[in-house]
MARGU-77073 format. One record per residue (C-alpha): residue number from 1; chain; y, x, z; residue in three letters. Coordinates in Angstrom, 3 decimals, decimal comma, always signed. Example, Ala and Ser with C-alpha at 12.3 -4.5 7.8 and 13.67 -1.06 7.14 Angstrom:
! residues 2
nr; kette; py; px; pz; rest
1; A; -4,500; +12,300; +7,800; ALA
2; A; -1,060; +13,670; +7,140; SER
END
This chain:
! residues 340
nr; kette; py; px; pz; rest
1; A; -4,792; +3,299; -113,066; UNK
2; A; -1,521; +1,560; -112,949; UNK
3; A; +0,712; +1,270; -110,162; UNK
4; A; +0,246; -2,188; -109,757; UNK
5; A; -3,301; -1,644; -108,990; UNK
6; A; -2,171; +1,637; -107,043; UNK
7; A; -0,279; -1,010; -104,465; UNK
8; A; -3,169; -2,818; -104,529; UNK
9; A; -5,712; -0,696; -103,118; UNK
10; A; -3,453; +1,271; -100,372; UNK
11; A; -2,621; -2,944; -99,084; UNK
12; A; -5,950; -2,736; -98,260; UNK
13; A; -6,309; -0,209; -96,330; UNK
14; A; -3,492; -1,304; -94,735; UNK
15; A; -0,815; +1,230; -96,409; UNK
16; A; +2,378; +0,817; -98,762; UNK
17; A; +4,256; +3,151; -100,808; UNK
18; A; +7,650; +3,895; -100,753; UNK
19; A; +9,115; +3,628; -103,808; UNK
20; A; +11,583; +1,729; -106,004; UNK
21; A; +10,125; -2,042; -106,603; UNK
22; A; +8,070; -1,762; -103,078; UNK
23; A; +10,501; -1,539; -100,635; UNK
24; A; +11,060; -4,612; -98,025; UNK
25; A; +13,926; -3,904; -95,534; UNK
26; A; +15,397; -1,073; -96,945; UNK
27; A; +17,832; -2,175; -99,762; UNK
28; A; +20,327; +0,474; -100,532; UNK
29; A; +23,351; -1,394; -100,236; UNK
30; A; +26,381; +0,336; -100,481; UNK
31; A; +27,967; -0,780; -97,413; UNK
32; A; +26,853; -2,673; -94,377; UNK
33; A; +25,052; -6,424; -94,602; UNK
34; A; +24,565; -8,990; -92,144; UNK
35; A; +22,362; -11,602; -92,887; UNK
36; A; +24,314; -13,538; -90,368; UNK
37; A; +27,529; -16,067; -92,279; UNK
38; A; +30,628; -16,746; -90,610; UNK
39; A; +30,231; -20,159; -88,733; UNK
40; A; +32,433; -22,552; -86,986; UNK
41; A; +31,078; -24,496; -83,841; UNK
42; A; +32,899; -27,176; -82,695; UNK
43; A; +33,316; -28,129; -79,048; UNK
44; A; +33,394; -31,920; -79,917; UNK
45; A; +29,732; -31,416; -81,607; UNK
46; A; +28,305; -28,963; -78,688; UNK
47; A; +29,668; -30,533; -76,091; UNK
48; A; +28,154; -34,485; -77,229; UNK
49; A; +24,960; -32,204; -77,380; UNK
50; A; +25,079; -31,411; -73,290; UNK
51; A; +26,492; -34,777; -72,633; UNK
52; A; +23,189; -36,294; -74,363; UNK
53; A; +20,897; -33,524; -72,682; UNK
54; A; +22,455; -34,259; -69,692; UNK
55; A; +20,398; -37,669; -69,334; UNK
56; A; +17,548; -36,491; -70,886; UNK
57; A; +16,159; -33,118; -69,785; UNK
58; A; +16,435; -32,256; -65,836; UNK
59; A; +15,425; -28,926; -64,414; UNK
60; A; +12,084; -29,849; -63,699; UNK
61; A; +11,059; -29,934; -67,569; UNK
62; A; +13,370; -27,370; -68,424; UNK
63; A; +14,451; -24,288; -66,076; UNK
64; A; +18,120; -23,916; -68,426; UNK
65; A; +20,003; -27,116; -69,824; UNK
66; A; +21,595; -25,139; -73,047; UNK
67; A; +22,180; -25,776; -76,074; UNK
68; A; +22,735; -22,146; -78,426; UNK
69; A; +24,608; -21,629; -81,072; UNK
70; A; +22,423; -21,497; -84,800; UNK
71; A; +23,428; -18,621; -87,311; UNK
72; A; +21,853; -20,423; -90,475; UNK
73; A; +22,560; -17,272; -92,451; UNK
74; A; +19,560; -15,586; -89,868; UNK
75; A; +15,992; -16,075; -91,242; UNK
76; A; +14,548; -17,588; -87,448; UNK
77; A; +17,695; -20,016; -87,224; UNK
78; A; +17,655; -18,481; -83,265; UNK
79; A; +20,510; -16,696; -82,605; UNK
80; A; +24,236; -16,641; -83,066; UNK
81; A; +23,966; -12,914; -84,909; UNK
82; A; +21,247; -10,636; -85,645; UNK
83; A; +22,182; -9,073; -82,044; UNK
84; A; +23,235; -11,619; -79,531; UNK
85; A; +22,623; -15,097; -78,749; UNK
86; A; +25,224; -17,533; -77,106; UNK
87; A; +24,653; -20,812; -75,699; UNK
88; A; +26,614; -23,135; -73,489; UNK
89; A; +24,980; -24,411; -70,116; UNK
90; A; +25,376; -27,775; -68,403; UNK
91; A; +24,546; -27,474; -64,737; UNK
92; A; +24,714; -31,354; -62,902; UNK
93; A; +26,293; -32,149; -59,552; UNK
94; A; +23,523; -30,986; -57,034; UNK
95; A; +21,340; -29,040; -59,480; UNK
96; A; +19,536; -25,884; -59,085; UNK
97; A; +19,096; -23,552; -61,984; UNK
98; A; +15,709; -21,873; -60,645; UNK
99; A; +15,984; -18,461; -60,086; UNK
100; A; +14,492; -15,487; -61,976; UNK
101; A; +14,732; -12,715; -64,111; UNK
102; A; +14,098; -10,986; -67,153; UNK
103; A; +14,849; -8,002; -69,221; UNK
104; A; +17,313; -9,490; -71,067; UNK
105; A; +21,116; -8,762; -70,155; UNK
106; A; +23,212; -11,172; -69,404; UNK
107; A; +27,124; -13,027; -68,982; UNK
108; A; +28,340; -16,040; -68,149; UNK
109; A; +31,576; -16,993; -69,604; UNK
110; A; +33,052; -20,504; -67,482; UNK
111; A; +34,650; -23,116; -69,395; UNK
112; A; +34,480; -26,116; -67,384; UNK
113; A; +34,358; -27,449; -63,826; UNK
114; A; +34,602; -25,392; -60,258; UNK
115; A; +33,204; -25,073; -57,168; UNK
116; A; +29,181; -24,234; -58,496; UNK
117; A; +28,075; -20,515; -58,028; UNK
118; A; +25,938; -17,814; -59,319; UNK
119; A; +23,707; -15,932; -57,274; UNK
120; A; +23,038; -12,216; -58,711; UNK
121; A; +20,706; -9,909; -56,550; UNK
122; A; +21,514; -11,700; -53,344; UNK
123; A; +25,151; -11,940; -53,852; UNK
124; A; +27,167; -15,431; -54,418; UNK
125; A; +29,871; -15,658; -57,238; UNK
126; A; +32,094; -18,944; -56,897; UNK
127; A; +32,554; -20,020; -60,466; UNK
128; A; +35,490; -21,168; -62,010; UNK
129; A; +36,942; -21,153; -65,732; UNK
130; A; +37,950; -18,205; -67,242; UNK
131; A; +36,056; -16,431; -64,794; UNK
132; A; +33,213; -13,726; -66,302; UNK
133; A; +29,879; -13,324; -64,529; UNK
134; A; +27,543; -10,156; -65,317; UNK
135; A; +23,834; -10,569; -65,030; UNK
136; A; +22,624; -7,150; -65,685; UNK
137; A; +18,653; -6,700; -66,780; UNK
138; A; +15,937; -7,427; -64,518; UNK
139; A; +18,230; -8,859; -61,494; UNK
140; A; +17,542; -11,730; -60,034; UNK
141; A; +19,666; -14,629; -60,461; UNK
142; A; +20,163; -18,493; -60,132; UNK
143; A; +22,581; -21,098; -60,546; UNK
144; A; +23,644; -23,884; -57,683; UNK
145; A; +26,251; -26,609; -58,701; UNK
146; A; +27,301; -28,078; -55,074; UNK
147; A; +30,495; -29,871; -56,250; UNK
148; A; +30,743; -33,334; -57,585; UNK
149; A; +31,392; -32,121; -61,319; UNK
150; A; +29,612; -30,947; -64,313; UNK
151; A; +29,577; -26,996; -64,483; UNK
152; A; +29,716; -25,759; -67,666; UNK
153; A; +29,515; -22,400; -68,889; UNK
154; A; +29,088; -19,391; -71,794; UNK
155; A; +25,634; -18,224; -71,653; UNK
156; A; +25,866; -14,540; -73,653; UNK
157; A; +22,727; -12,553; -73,679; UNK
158; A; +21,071; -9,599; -76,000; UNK
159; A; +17,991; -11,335; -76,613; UNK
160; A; +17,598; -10,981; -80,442; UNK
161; A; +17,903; -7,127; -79,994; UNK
162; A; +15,754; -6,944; -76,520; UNK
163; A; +13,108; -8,898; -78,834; UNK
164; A; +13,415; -6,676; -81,517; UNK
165; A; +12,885; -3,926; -79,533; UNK
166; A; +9,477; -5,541; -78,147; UNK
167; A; +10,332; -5,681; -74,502; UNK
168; A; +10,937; -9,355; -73,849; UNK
169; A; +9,796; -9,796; -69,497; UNK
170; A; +10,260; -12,892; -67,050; UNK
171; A; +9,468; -13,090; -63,817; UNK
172; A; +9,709; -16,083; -61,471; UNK
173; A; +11,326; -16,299; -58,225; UNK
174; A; +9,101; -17,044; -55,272; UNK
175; A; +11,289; -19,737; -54,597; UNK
176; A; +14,260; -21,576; -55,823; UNK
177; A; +16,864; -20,061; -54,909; UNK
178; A; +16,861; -16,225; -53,553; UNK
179; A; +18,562; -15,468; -50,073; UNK
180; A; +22,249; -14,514; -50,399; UNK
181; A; +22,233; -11,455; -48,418; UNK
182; A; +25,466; -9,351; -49,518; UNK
183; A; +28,771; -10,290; -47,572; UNK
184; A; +31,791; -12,208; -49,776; UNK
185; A; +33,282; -9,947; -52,492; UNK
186; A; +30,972; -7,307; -51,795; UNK
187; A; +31,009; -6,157; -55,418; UNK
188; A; +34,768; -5,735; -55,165; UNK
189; A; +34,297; -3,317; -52,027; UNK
190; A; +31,696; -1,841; -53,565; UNK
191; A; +32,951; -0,774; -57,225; UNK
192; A; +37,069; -1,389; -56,491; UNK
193; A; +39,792; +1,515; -56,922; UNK
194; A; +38,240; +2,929; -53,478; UNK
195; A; +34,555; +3,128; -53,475; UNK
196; A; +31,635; +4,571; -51,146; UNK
197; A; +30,300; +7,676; -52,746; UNK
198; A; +26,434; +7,051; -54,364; UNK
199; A; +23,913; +9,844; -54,070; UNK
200; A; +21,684; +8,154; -56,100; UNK
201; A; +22,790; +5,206; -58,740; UNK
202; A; +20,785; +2,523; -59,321; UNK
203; A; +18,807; +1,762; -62,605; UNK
204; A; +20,519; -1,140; -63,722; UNK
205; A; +24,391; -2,308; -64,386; UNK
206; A; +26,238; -3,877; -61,101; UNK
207; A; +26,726; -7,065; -60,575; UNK
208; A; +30,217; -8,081; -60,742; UNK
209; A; +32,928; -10,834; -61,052; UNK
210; A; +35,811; -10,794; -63,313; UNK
211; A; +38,303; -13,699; -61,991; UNK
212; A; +40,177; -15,312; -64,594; UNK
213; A; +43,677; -15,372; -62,622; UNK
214; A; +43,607; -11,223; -62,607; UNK
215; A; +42,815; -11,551; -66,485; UNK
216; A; +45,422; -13,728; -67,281; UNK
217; A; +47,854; -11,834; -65,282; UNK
218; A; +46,894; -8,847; -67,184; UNK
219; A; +47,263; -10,913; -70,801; UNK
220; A; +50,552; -11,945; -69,546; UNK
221; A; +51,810; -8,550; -68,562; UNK
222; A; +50,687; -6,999; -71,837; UNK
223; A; +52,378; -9,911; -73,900; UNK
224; A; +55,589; -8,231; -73,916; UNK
225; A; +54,090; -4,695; -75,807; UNK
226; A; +53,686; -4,197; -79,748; UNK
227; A; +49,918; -5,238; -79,088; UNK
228; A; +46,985; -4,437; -81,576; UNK
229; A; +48,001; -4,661; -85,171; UNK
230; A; +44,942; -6,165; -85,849; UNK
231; A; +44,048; -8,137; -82,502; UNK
232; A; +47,215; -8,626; -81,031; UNK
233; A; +46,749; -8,656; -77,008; UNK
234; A; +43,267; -7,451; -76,342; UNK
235; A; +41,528; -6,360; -73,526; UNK
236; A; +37,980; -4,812; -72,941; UNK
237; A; +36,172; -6,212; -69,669; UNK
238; A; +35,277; -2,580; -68,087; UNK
239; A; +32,222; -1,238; -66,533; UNK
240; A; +32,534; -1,410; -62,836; UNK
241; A; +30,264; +1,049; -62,180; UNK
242; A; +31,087; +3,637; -65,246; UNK
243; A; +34,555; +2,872; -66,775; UNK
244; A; +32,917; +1,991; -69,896; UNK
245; A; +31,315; -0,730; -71,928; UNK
246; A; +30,901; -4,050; -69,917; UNK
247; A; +27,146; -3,759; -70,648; UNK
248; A; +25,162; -1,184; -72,404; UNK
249; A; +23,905; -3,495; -75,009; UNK
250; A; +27,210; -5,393; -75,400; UNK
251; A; +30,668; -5,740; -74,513; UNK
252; A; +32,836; -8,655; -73,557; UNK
253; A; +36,292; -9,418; -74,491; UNK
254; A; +39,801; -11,014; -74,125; UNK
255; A; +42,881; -11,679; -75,939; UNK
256; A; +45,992; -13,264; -76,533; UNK
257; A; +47,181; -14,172; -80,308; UNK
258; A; +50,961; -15,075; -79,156; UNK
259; A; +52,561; -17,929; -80,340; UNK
260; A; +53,109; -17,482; -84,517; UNK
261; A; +51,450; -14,253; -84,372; UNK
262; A; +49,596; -13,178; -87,542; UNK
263; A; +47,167; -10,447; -87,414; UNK
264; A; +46,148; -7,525; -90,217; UNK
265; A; +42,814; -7,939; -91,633; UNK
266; A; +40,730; -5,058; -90,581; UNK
267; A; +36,511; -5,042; -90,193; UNK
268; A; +33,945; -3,137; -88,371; UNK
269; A; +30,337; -2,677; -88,185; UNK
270; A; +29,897; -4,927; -85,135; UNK
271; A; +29,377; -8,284; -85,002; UNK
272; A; +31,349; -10,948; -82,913; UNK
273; A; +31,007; -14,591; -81,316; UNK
274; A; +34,568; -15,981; -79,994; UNK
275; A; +35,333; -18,774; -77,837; UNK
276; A; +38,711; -20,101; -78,079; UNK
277; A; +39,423; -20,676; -74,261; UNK
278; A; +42,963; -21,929; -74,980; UNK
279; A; +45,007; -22,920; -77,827; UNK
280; A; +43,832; -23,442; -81,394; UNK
281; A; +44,552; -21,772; -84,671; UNK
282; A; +42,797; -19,822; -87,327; UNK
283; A; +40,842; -17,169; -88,274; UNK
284; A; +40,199; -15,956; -91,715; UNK
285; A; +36,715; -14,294; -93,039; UNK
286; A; +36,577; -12,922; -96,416; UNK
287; A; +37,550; -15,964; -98,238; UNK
288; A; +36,487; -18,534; -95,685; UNK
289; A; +39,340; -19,710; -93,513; UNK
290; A; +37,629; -20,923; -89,861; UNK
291; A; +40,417; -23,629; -88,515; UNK
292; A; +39,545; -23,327; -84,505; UNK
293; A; +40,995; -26,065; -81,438; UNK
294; A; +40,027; -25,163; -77,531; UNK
295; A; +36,388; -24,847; -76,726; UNK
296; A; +35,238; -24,041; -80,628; UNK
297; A; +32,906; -21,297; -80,579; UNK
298; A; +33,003; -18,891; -84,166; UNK
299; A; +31,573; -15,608; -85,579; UNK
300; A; +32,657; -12,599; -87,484; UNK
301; A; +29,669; -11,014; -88,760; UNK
302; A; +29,775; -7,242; -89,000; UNK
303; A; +31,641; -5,597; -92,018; UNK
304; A; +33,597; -9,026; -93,078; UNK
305; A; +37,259; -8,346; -93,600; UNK
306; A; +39,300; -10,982; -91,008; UNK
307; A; +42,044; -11,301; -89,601; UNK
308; A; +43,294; -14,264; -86,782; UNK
309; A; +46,686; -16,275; -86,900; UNK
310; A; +48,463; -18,473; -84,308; UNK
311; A; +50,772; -21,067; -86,002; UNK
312; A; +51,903; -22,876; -83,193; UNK
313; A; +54,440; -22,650; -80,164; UNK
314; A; +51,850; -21,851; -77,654; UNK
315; A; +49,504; -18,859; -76,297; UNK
316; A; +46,169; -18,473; -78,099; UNK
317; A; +43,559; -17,002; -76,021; UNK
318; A; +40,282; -15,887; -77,010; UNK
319; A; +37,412; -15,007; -75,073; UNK
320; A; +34,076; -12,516; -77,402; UNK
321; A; +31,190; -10,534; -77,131; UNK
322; A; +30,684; -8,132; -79,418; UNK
323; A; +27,591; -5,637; -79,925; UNK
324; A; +30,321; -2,775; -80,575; UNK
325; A; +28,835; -0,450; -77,496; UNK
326; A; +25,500; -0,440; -78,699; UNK
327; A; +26,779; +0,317; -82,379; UNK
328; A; +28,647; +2,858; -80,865; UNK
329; A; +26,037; +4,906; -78,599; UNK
330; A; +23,698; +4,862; -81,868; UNK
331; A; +26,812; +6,243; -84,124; UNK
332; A; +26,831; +3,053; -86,378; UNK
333; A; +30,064; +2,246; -85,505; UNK
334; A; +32,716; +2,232; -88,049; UNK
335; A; +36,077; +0,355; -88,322; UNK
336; A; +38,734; -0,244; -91,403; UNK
337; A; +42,154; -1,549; -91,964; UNK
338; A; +42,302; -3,069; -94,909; UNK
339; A; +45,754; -1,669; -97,327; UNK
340; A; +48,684; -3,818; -97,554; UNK
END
């Protein structure tokens, strides 16, 4: 018998061997590979996108208005990276975003407009940009735009990982919209410096608001230290409820390339999707230099050396998700600067 005809016969019985020449998945690379590609989006493209959606799909056909960002490095042309998927969300003047939930986490990440809110597990969130929204798993949640401008928004989710994992749920609100029943800033009283003392924690991630103004504040305070080496300003959003990781799946972040700041190239084992929220400038991947203005959306897949440069006279600020907790609570998480 040869091996050929060895393969043959345990296919069908529904077996494989595991040997050299017969092994799908399980390359031994040397170091880390994404099938994920640096990519640039630009706002001028995504945002003609929602303008055009706008008119043509209404929540009645369609419970989200998004358009996502497209890795075409991944093999379903789905998701952003292998982990994550980010889209951006138009929500009209007087539209409701029906409410629901799902198994999937969730952030929202405001760009444009004010005066719309989120509703997360009966508590209201006023929306305005800069400002960082958690949906954690399985909590209900809708959108309501009552102002007389466009909301738009980040939409960050772990849905290429939750789908991986084979545990993709939705459920439909009864109605709607779902009753706001928590007071104003109740997640502030409720996971601030002073705290009421939990017997029993609840199964899923809080709820919470990051305002933009407190952020910025923060960035601006910070400017004035050495910063990161290799990210200059950066801050981590932070757990309300355990100090740690915004999310368990992934984290959000912020930061501040200062005006003809240069970083080191360094790279890591997570992947990352960044927003430039203000300013423009550059980012360099491997050999691929990524020129970025306000609004473009770009990646770093994991393991790529890069490294991010402000030429001009203004403030940079970036605004990422990254899939660095999860890498980290399953000890895959590994980071190098790269020698001068």
């Amino acid at each position: 018998m040869k091996l050929e005809d060895l393969n043959r016969e345990l296919a069908a019985k529904n077996l494989g061997g595991f040997w050299s020449g017969n092994i799908t998945g399980f390359d031994q690379n040397v170091e880390p590979k994404s099938a994920a590609v640096p990519c640039l989006w630009k706002w001028s493209d995504i945002y003609d996108g929602l303008i055009k959606a706008r008119e043509l799909v209404n929540m009645e056909m369609s419970e989200r208005r998004t358009i996502r960002l497209v890795n075409p490095g991944l093999p379903e042309k789905l998701f952003a990276t292998s982990t994550v998927h980010v889209s951006v969300q138009l929500v009209r003047p007087g539209e409701i975003a029906k409410a629901h939930r799902h198994t999937l986490t969730a952030v929202r990440f405001v760009v444009q407009g004010r005066g719309a809110f989120t509703t997360v597990e009966g508590e209201r969130f006023t929306m305005s940009p800069g400002d960082l929204i958690l949906t954690p798993n399985w909590t209900w949640h809708d959108h309501y735009n009552g102002s007389e401008e466009d909301i738009v928004w980040l939409d960050g989710h772990d849905g290429p990982l939750v789908k991986a994992l084979e545990v993709v749920a939705v459920e439909m609100f009864s109605r709607k919209q779902q009753p706001v029943e928590a007071i104003p800033d109740f997640s502030i009283y409720q996971y601030g410096m002073a705290r009421p003392y939990e017997k029993k924690a609840k199964l899923f991630d809080a709820p919470y608001k990051y305002p933009w103004e407190q952020t910025y504040k923060s960035l601006k305070a910070l400017a004035v230290t050495e910063g990161d080496p290799y990210d200059g300003i950066l801050l981590r959003y932070v757990n309300p409820r355990t100090g740690g990781p915004t999310l368990r799946t992934f984290g959000c972040e912020i930061q501040m390339i200062r005006p003809s700041e240069k970083t080191k190239f360094h790279r890591h084992t997570s992947s990352t999707i960044y927003h430039a929220f203000r300013g423009s400038g550059c980012t360099t991947v491997g050999e691929l230099r990524l020129e970025w203005t306000q609004g473009d959306c770009f990646t770093v897949p994991l393991w790529q050396w890069h490294r991010h440069e402000n030429p001009s006279k203004e403030e940079v600020v970036l605004f990422s998700i990254t899939d660095r907790p999860m890498k980290e609570g399953l000890g895959f998480y590994f980071e190098e600067g790269k020698p001068e």
